[in-house]
Backbone as XML, in Angstrom:
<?xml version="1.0"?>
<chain id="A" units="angstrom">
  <residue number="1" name="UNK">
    <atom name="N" x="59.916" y="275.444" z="-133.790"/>
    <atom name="CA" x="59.088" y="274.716" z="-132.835"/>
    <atom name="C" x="59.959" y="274.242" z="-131.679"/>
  </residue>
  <residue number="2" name="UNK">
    <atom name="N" x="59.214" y="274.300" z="-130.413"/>
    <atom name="CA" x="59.820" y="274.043" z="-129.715"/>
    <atom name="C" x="59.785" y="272.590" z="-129.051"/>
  </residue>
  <residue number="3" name="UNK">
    <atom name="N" x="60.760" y="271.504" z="-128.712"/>
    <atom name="CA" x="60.639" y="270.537" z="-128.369"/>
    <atom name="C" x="59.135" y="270.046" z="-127.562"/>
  </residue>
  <residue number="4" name="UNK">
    <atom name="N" x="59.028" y="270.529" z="-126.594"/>
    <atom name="CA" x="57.646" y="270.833" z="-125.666"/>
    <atom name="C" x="56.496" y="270.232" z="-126.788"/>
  </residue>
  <residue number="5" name="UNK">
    <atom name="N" x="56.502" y="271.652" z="-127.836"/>
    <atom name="CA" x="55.279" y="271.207" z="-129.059"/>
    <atom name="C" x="55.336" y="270.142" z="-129.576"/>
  </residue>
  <residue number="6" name="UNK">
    <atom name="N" x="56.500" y="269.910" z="-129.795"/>
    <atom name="CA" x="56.521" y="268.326" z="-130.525"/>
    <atom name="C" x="56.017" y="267.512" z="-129.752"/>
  </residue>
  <residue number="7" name="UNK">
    <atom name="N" x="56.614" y="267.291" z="-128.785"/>
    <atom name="CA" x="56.620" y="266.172" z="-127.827"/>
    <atom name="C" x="54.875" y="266.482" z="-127.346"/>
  </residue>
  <residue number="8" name="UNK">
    <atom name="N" x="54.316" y="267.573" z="-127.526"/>
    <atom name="CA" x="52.539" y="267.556" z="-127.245"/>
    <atom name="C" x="52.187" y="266.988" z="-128.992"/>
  </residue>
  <residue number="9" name="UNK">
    <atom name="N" x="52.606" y="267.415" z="-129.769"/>
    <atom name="CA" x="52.034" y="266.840" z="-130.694"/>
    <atom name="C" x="52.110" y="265.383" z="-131.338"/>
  </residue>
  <residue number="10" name="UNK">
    <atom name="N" x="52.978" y="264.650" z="-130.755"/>
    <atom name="CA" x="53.615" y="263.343" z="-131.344"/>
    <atom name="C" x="52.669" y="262.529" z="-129.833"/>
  </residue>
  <residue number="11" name="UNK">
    <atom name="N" x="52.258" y="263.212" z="-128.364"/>
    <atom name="CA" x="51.679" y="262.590" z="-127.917"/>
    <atom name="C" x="49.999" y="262.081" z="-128.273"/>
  </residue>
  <residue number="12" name="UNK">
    <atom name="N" x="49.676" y="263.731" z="-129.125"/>
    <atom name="CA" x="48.025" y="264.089" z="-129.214"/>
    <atom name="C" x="48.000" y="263.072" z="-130.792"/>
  </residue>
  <residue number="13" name="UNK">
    <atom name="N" x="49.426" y="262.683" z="-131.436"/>
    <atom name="CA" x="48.825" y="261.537" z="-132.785"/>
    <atom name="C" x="49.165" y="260.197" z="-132.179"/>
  </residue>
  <residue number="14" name="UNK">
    <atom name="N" x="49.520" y="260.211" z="-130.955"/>
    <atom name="CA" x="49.287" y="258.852" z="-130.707"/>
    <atom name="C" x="47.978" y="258.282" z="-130.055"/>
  </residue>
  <residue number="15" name="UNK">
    <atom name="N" x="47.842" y="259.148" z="-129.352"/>
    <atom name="CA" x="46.514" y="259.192" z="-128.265"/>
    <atom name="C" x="45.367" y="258.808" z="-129.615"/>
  </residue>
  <residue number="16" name="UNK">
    <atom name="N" x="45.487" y="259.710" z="-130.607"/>
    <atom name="CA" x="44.299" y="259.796" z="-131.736"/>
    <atom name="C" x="44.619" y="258.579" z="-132.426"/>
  </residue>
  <residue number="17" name="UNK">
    <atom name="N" x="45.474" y="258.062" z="-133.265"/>
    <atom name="CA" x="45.690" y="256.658" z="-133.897"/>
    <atom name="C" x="45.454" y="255.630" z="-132.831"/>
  </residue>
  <residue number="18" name="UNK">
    <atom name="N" x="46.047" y="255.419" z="-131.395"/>
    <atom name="CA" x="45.175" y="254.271" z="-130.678"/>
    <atom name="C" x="43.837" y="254.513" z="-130.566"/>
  </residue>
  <residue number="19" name="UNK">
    <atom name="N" x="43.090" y="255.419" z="-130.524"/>
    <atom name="CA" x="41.844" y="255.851" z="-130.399"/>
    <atom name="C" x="40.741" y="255.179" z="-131.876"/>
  </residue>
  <residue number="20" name="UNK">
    <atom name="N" x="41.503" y="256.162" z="-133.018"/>
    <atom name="CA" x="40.861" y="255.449" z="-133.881"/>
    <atom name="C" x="40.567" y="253.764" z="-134.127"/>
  </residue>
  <residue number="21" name="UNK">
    <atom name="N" x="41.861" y="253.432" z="-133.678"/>
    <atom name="CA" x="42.149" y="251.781" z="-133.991"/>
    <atom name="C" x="42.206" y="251.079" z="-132.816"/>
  </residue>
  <residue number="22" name="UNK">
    <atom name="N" x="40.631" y="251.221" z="-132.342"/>
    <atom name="CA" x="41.090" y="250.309" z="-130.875"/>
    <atom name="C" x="41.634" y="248.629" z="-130.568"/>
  </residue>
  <residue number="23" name="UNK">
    <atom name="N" x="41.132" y="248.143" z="-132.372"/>
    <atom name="CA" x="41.390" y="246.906" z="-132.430"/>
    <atom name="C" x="43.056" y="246.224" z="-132.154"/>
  </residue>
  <residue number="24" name="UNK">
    <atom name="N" x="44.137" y="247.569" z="-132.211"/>
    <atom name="CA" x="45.374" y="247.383" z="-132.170"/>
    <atom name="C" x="45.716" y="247.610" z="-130.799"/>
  </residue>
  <residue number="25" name="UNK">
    <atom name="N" x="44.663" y="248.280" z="-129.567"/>
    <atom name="CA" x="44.724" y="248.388" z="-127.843"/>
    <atom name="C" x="44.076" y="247.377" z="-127.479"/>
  </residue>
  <residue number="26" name="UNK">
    <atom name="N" x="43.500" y="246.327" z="-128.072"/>
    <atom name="CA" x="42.426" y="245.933" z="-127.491"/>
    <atom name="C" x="43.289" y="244.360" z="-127.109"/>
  </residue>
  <residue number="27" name="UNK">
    <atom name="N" x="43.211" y="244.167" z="-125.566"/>
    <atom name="CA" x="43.976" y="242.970" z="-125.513"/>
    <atom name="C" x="43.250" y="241.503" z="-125.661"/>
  </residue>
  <residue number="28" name="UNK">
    <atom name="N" x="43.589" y="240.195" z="-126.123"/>
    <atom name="CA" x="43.472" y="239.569" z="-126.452"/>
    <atom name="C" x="42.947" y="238.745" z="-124.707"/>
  </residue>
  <residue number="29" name="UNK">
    <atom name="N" x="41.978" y="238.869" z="-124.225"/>
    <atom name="CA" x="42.300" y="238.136" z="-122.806"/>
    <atom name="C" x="41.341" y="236.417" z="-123.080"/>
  </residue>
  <residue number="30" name="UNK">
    <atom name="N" x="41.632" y="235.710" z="-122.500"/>
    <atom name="CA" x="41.288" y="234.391" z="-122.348"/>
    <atom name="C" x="40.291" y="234.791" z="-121.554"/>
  </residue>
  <residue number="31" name="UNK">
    <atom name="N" x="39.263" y="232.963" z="-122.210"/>
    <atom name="CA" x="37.859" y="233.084" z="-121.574"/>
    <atom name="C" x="38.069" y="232.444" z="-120.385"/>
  </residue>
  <residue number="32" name="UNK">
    <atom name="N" x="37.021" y="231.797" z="-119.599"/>
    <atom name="CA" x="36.966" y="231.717" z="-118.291"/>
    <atom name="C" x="37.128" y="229.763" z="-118.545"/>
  </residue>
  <residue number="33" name="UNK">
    <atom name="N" x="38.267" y="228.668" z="-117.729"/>
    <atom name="CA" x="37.941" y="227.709" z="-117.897"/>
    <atom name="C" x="37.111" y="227.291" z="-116.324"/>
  </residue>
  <residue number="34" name="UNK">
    <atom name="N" x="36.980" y="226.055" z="-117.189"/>
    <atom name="CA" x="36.348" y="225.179" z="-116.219"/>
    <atom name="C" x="37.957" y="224.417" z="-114.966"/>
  </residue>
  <residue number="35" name="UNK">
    <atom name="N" x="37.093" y="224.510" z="-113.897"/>
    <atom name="CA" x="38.254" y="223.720" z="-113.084"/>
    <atom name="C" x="38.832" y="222.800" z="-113.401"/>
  </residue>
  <residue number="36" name="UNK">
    <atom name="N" x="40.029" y="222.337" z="-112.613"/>
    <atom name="CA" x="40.640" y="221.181" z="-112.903"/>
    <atom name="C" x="40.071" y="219.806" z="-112.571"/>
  </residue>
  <residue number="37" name="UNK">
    <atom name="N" x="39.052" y="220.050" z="-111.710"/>
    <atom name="CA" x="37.812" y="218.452" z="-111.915"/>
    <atom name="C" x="36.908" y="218.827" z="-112.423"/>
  </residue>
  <residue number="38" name="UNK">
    <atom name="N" x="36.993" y="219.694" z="-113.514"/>
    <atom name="CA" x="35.760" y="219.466" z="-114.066"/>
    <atom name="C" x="34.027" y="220.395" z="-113.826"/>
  </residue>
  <residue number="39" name="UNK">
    <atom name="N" x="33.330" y="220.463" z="-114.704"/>
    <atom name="CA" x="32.552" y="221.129" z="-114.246"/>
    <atom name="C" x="31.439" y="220.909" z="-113.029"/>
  </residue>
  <residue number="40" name="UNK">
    <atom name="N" x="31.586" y="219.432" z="-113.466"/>
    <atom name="CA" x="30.347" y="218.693" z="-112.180"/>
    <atom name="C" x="28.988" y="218.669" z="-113.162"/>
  </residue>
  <residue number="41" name="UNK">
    <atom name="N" x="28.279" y="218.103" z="-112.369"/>
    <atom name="CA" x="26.702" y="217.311" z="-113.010"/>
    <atom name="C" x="25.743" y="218.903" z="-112.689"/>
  </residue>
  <residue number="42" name="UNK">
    <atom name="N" x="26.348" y="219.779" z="-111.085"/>
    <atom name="CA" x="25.379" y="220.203" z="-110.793"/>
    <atom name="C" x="25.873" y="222.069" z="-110.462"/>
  </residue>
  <residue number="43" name="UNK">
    <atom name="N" x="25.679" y="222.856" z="-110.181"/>
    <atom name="CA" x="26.287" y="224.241" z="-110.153"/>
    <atom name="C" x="27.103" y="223.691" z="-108.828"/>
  </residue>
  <residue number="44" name="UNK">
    <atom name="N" x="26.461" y="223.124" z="-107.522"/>
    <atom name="CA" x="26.946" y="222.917" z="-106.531"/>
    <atom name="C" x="28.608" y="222.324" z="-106.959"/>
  </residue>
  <residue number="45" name="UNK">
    <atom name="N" x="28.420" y="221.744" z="-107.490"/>
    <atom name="CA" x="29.853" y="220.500" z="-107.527"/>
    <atom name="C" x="30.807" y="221.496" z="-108.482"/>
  </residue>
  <residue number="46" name="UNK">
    <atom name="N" x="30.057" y="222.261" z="-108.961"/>
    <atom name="CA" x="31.019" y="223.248" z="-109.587"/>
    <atom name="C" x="31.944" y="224.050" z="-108.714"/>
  </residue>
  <residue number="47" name="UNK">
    <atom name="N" x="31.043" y="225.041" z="-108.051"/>
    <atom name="CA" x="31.871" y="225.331" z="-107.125"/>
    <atom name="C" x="32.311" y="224.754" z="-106.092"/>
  </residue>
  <residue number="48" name="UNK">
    <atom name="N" x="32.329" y="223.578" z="-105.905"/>
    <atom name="CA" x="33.280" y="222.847" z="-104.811"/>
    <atom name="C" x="34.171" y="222.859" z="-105.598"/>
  </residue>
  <residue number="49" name="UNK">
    <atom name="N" x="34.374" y="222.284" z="-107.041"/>
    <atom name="CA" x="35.553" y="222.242" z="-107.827"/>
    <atom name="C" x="36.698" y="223.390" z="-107.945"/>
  </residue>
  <residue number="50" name="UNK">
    <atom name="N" x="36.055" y="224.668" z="-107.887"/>
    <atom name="CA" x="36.536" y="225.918" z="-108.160"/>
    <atom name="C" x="37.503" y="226.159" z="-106.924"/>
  </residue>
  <residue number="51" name="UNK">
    <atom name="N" x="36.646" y="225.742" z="-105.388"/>
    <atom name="CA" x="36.894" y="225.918" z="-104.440"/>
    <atom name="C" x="38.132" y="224.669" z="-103.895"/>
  </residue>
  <residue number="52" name="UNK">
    <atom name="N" x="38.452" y="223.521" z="-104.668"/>
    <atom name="CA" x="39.261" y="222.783" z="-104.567"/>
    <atom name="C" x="40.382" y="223.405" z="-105.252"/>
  </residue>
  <residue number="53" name="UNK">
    <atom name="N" x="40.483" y="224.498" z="-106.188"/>
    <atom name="CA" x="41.789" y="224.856" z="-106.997"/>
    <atom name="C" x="41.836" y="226.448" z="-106.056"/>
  </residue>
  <residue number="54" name="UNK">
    <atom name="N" x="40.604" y="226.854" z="-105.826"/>
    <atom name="CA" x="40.977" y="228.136" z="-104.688"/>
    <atom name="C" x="42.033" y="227.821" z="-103.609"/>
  </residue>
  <residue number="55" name="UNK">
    <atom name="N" x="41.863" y="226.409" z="-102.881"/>
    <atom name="CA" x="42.645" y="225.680" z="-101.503"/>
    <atom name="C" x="44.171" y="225.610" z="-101.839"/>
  </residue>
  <residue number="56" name="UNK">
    <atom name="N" x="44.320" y="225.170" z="-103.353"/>
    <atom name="CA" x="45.761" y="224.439" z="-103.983"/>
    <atom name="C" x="46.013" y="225.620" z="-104.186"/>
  </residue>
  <residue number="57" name="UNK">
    <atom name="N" x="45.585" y="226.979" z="-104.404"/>
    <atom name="CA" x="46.456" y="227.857" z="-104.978"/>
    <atom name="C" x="47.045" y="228.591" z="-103.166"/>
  </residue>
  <residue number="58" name="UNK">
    <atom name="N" x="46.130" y="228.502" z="-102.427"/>
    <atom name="CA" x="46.573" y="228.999" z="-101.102"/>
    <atom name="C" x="47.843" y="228.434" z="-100.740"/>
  </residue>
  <residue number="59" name="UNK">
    <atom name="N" x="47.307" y="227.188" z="-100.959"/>
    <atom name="CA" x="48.946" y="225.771" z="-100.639"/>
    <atom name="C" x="49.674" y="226.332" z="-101.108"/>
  </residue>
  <residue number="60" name="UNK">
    <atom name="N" x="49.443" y="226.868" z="-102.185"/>
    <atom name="CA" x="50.843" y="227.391" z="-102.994"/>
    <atom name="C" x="51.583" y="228.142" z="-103.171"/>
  </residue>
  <residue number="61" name="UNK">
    <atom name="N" x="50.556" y="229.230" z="-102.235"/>
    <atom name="CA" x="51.551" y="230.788" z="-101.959"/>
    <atom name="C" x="51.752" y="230.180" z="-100.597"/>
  </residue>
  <residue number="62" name="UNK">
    <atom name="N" x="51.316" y="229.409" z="-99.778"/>
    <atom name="CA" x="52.009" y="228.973" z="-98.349"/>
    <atom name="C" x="53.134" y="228.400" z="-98.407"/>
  </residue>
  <residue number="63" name="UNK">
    <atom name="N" x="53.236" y="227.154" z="-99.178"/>
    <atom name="CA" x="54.555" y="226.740" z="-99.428"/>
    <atom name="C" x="55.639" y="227.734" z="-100.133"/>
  </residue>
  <residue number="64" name="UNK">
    <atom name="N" x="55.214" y="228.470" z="-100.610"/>
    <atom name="CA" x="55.758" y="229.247" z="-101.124"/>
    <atom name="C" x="57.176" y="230.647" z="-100.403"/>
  </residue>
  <residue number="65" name="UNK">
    <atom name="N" x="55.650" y="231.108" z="-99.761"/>
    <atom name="CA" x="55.904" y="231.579" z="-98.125"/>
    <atom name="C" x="56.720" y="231.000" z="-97.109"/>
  </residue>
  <residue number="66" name="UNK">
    <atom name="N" x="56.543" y="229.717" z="-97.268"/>
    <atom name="CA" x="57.840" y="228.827" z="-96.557"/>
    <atom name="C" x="58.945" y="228.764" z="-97.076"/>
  </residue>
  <residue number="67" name="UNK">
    <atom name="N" x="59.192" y="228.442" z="-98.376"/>
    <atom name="CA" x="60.427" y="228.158" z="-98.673"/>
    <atom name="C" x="61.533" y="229.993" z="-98.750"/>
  </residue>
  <residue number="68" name="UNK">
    <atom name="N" x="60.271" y="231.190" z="-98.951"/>
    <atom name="CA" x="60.835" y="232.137" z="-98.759"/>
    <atom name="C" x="61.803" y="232.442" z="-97.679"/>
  </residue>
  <residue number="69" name="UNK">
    <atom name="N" x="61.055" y="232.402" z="-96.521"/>
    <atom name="CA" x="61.265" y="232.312" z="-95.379"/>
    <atom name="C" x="62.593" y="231.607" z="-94.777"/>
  </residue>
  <residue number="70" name="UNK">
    <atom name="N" x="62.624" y="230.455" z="-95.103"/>
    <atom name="CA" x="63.453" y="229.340" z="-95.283"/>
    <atom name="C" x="64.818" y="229.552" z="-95.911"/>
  </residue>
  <residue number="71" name="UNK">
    <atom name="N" x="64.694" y="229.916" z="-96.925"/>
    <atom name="CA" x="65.927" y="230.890" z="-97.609"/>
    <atom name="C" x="66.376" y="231.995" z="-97.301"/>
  </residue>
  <residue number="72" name="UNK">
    <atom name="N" x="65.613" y="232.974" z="-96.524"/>
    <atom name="CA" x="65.940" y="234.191" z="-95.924"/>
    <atom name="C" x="66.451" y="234.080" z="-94.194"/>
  </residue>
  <residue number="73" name="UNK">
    <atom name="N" x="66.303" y="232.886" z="-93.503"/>
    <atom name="CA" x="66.937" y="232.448" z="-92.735"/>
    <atom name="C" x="68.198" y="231.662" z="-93.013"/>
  </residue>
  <residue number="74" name="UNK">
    <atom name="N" x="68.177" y="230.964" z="-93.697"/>
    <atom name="CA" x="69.576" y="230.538" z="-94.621"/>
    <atom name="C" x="70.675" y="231.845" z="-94.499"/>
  </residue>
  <residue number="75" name="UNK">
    <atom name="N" x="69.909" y="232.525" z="-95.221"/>
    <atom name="CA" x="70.415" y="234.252" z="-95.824"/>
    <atom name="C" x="71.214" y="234.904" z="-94.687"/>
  </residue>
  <residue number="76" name="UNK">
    <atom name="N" x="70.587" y="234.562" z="-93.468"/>
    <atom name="CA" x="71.357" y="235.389" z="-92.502"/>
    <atom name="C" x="72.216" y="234.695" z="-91.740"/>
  </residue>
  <residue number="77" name="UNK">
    <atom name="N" x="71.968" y="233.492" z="-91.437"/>
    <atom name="CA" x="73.054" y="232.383" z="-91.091"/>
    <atom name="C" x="74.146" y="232.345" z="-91.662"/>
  </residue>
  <residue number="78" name="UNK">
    <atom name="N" x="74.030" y="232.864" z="-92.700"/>
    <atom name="CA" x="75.350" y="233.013" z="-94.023"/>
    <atom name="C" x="76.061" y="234.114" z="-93.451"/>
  </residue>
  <residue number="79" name="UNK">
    <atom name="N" x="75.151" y="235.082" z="-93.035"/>
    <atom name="CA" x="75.933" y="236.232" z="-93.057"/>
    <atom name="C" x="76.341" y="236.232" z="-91.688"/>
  </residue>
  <residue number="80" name="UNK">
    <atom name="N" x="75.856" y="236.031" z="-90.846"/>
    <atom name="CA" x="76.575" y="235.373" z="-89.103"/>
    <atom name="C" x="77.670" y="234.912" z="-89.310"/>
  </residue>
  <residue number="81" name="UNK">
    <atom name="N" x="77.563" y="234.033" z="-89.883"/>
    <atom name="CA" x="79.176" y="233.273" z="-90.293"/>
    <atom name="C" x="80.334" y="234.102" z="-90.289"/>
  </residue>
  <residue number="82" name="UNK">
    <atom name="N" x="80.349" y="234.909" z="-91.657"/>
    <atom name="CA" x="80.948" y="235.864" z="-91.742"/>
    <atom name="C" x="81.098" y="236.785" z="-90.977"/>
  </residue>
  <residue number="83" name="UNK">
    <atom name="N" x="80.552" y="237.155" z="-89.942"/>
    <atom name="CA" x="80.647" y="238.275" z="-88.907"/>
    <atom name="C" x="80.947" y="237.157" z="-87.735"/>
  </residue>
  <residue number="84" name="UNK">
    <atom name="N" x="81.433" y="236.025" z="-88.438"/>
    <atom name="CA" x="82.010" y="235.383" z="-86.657"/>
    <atom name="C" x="80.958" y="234.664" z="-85.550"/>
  </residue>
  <residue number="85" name="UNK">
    <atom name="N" x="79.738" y="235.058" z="-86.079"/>
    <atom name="CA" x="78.782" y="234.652" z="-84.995"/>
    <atom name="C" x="78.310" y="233.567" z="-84.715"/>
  </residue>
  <residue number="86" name="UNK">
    <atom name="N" x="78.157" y="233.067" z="-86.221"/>
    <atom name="CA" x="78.248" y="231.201" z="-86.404"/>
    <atom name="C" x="78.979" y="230.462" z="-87.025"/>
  </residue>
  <residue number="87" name="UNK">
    <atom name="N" x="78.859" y="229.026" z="-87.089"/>
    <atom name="CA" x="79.629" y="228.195" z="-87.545"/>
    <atom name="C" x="78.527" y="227.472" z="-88.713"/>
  </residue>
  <residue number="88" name="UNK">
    <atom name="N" x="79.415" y="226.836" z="-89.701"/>
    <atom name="CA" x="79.447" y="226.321" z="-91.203"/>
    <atom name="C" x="78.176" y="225.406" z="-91.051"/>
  </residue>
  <residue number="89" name="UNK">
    <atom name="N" x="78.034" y="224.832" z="-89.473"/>
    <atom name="CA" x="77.576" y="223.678" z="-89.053"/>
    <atom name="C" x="75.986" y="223.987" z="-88.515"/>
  </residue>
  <residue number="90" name="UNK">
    <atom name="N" x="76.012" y="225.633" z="-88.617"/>
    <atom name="CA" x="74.668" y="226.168" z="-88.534"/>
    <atom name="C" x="73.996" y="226.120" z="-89.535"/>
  </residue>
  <residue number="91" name="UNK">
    <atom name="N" x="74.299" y="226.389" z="-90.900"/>
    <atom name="CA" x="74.104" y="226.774" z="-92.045"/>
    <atom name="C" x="73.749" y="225.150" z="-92.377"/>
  </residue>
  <residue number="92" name="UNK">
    <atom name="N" x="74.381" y="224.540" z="-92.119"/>
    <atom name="CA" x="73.843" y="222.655" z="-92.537"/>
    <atom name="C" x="72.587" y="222.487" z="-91.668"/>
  </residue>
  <residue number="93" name="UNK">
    <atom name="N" x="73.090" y="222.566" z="-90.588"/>
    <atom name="CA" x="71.252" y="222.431" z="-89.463"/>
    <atom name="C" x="70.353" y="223.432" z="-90.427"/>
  </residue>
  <residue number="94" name="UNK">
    <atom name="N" x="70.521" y="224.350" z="-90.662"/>
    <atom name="CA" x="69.469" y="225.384" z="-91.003"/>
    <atom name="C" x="68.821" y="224.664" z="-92.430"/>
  </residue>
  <residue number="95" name="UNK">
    <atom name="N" x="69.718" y="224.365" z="-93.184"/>
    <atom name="CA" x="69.102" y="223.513" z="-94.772"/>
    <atom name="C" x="68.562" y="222.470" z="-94.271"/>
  </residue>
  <residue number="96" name="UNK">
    <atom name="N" x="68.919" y="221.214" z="-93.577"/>
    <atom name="CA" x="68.383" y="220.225" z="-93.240"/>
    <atom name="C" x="67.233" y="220.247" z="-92.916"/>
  </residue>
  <residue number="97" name="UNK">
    <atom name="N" x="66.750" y="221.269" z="-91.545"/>
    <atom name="CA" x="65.992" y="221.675" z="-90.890"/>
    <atom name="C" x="64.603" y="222.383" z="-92.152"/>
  </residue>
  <residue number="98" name="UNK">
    <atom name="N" x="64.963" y="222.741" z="-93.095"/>
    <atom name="CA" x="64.603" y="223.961" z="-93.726"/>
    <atom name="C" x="63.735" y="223.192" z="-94.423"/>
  </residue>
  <residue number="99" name="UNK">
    <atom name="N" x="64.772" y="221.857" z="-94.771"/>
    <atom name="CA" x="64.088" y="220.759" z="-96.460"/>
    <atom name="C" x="63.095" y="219.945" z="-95.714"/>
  </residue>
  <residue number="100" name="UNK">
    <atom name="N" x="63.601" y="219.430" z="-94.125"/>
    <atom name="CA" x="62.564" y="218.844" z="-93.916"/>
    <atom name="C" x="61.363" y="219.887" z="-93.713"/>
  </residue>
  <residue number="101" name="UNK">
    <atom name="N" x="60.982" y="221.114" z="-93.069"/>
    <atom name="CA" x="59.752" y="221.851" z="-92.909"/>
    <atom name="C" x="59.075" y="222.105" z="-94.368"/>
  </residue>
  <residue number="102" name="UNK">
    <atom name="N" x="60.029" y="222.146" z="-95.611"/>
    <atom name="CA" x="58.972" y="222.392" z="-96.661"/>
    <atom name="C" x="58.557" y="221.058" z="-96.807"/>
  </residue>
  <residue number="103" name="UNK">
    <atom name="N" x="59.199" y="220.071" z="-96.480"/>
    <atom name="CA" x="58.809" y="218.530" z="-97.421"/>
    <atom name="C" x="57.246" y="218.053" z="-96.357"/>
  </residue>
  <residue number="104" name="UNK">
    <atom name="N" x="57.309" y="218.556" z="-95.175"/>
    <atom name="CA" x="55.975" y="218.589" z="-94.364"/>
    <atom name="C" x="55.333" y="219.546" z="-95.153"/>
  </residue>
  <residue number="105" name="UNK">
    <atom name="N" x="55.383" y="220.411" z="-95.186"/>
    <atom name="CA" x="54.064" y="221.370" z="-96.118"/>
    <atom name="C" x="53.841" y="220.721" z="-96.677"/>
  </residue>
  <residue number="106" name="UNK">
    <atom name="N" x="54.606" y="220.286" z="-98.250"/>
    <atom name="CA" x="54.058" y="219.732" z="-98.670"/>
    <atom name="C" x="53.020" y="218.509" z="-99.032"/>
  </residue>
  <residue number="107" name="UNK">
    <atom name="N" x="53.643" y="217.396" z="-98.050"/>
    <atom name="CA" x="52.938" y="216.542" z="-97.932"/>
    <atom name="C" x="51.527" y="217.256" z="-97.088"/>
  </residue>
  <residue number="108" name="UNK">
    <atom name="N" x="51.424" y="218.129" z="-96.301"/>
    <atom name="CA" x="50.367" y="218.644" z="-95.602"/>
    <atom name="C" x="49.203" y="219.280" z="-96.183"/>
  </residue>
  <residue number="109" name="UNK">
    <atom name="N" x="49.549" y="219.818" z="-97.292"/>
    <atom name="CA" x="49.055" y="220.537" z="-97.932"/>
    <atom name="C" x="48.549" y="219.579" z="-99.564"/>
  </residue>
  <residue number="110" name="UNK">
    <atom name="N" x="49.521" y="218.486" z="-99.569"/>
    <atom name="CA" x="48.691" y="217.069" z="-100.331"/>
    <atom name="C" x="47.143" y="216.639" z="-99.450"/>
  </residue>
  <residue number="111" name="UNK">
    <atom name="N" x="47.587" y="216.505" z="-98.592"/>
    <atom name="CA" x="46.852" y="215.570" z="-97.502"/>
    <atom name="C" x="45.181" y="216.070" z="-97.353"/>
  </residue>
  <residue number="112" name="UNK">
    <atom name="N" x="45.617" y="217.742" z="-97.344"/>
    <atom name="CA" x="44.250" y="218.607" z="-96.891"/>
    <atom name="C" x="43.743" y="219.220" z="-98.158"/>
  </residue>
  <residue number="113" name="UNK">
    <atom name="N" x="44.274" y="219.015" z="-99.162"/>
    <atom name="CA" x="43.521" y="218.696" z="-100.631"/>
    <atom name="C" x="42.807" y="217.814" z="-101.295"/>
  </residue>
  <residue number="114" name="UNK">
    <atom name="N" x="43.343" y="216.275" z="-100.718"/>
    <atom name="CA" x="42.812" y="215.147" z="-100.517"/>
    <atom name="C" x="41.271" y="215.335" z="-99.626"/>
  </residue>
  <residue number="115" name="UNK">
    <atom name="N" x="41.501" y="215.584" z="-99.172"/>
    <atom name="CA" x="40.574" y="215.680" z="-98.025"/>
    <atom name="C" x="38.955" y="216.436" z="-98.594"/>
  </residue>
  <residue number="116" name="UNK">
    <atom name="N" x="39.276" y="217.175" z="-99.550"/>
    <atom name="CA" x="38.325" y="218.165" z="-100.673"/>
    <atom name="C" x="37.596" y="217.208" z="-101.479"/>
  </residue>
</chain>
């Protein structure tokens, strides 16, 4: 036999044993919760609720997005340095500069959650 066959036949008893036994493919997924305030009295207040953790999760790839950003400007200031182009004293402005713009998101992104 040639490798080829095997390797078709060791695929066609796997394909057939997950097949038979779907209970061993079958993934375990979680049900659906309720938001983090809660379901509400009324469908309406529900989805405002839903729509209050929709806002925080945006916040959260934004801040997120910032601090990326933030670090990848870091990133090259670093490497300026080294090629002579800047000084040590850039790289301090740039963190300073950097901690205060996320520490505004954040509070910004408190503020306009509040606001929900």
């Amino acid at each position: 036999m040639s490798i080829r066959t095997i390797t078709k036949s060791l695929t066609g008893a796997a394909a057939m044993i997950m097949g038979l036994h779907p209970v061993i493919a079958a993934a375990a997924l979680p049900g659906a919760q309720a938001p983090t305030r809660g379901e509400g009295t009324s469908w309406l207040q529900t989805i405002q609720n839903y729509g209050y953790d929709g806002f925080m999760l945006i916040g959260l790839f934004l801040l997120g997005g910032m601090m990326v950003g933030v670090a990848s400007h870091a990133y090259g200031v670093y490497h300026d340095i080294h090629e002579g182009k800047k000084k040590w004293r850039d790289l301090g402005l740039t963190a300073v500069v950097g901690i205060c713009l996320i520490g505004v998101g954040i509070f910004m992104v408190t503020k306009a959650t509040g606001v929900l």
